[in-house]
N, C-alpha and C positions, 0 to 999 in steps of 0.2 A: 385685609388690606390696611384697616385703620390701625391695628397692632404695630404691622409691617413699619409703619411710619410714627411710633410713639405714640401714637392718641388709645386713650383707653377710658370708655363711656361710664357716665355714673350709675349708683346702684338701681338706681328707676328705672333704666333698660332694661332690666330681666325681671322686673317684673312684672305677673301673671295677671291678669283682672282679678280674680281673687284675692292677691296681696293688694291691689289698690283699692279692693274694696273693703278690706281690713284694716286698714291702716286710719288713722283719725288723723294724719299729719298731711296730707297730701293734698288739698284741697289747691293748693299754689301752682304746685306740678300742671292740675287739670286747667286752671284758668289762667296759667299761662301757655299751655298749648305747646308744653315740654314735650321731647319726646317724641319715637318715630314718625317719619313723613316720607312716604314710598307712591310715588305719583306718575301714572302715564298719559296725562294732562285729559283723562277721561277720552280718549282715542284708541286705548287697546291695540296699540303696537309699543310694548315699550321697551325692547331692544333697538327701536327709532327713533323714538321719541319718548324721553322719561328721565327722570330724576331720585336718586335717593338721597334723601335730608334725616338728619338728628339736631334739632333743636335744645341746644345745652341752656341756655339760658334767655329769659325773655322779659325785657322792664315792661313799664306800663306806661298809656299812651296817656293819660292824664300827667305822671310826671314831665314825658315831654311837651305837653300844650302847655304846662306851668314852668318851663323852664328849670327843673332840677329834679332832682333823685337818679331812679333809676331808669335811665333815659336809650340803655345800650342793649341789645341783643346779639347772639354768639351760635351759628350754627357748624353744624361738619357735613357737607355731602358727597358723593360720590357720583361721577360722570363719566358713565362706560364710551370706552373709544366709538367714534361716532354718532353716539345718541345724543338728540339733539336736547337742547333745553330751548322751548322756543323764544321769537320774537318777543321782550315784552319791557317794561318800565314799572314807576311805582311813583307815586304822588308824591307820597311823605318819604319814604327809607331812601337814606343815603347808607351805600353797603362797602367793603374794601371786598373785592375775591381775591381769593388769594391760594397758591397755587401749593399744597403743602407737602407736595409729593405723586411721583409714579408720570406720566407720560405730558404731554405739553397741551397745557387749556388754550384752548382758542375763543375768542369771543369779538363776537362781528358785534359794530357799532352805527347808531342812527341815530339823530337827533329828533327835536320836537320842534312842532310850531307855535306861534303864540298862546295857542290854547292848550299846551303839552300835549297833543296828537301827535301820533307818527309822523316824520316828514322824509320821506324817499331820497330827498333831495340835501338835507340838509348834513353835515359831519359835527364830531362833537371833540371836544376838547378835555381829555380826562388826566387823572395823576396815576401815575407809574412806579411805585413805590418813591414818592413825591418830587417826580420829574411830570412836568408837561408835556404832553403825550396831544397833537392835533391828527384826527384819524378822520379822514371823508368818510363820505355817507357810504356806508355798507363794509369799509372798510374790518381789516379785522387785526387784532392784537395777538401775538403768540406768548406766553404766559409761562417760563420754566420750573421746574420744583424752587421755593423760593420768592418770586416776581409776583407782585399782586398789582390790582388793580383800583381806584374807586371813583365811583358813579355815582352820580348825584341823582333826585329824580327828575323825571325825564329824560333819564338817560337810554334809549331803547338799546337793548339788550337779548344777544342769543349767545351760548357756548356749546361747546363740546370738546368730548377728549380727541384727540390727535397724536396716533402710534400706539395709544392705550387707553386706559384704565387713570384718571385720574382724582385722588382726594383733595379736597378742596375747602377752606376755609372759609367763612363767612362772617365778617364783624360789621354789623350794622347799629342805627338807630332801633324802635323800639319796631318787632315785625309785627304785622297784622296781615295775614295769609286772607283771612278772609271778603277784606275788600282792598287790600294794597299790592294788588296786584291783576295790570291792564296789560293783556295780549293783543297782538295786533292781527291773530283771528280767533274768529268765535272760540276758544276750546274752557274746559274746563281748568281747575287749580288742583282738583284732587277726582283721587280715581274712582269709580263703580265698581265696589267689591258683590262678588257674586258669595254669597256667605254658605259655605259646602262644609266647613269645621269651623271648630268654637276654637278662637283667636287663641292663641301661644304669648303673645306681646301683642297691647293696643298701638293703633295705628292715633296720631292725634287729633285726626279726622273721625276717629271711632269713640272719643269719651264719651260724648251726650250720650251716644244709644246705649251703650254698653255700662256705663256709669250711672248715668242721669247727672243732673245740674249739680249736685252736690253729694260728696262723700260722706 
């Protein structure tokens, strides 16, 4: 699919844990948290509910608390015709989605309250490939090959593909999967892998164990 649509992933992708653990250059890759992200938000249905992510590139959160460097992140994922990506926001990332080909993103929108919590009640005001766009609470955006979107944080947030299979762009501030990111129910961020074979490609959820801290 990502062919289909001109994207074609760097040479990090194929490779095996053993090239990663060969290599003496790679150290950047691991702790920026490059690299595949294949998630059923730890639910175990994820032709329902699920996401596939590749993480191309990812700054560091010190240059954005200091106001400069490398302050941007870039990812590419894939949204199977109605698998959901749930309910959720981010504190810090402001993100564009952006629609890069293959059937129509949907993404329903909900605002926050004072305390950026959920608010049922509230709608939010986003840019449209920089048109203002006012969407009520629950409302939803339809998104064509082309038409993106961007969300501030607090911006609550669910999509899915609509007629198909859609790839999807991602240009954000700097990401941090591990705690910038607030669902609006209990689920997980990354999925319980049942380990039956030795990995083919690491998941970026897999460096520590498979890696350790350092190459």
């Amino acid at each position: 699919m990502m062919r289909r649509f001109g994207f074609v992933l760097p040479p990090f992708a194929r490779w095996t844990p053993d090239q990663f653990r060969a290599r003496g250059d790679a150290q950047a890759i691991v702790d920026a948290r490059l690299g595949w992200d294949i998630t059923d938000y730890g639910a175990g249905r994820f032709d329902e509910m699920g996401l596939f992510l590749f993480t191309l590139r990812n700054g560091r959160l010190a240059d954005l608390k200091r106001g400069g460097g490398m302050c941007y992140a870039e990812k590419l994922l894939i949204s199977r015709q109605e698998q959901l990506s749930p309910m959720h926001t981010h504190r810090l990332k402001a993100e564009d989605i952006i629609n890069r080909g293959g059937a129509t993103l949907v993404v329903e929108l909900y605002g926050s309250d004072a305390n950026g919590d959920f608010d049922a009640t509230r709608g939010v005001t986003v840019a449209c490939d920089g048109i203002a766009r006012t969407v009520p609470a629950g409302g939803k955006l339809t998104l064509a090959p082309g038409e993106s979107v961007t969300l501030m944080p607090g911006d609550w947030h669910a999509f899915w593909g609509e007629g198909g299979d859609v790839l999807i762009g991602e240009v954000s501030t700097v990401n941090d999967d591990l705690t910038d990111n607030i669902f609006r129910e209990p689920i997980g961020r990354f999925a319980t892998i049942e380990e039956d074979e030795t990995p083919l490609h690491l998941l970026v959820s897999d460096y520590e164990t498979w890696l350790g801290r350092n190459l």
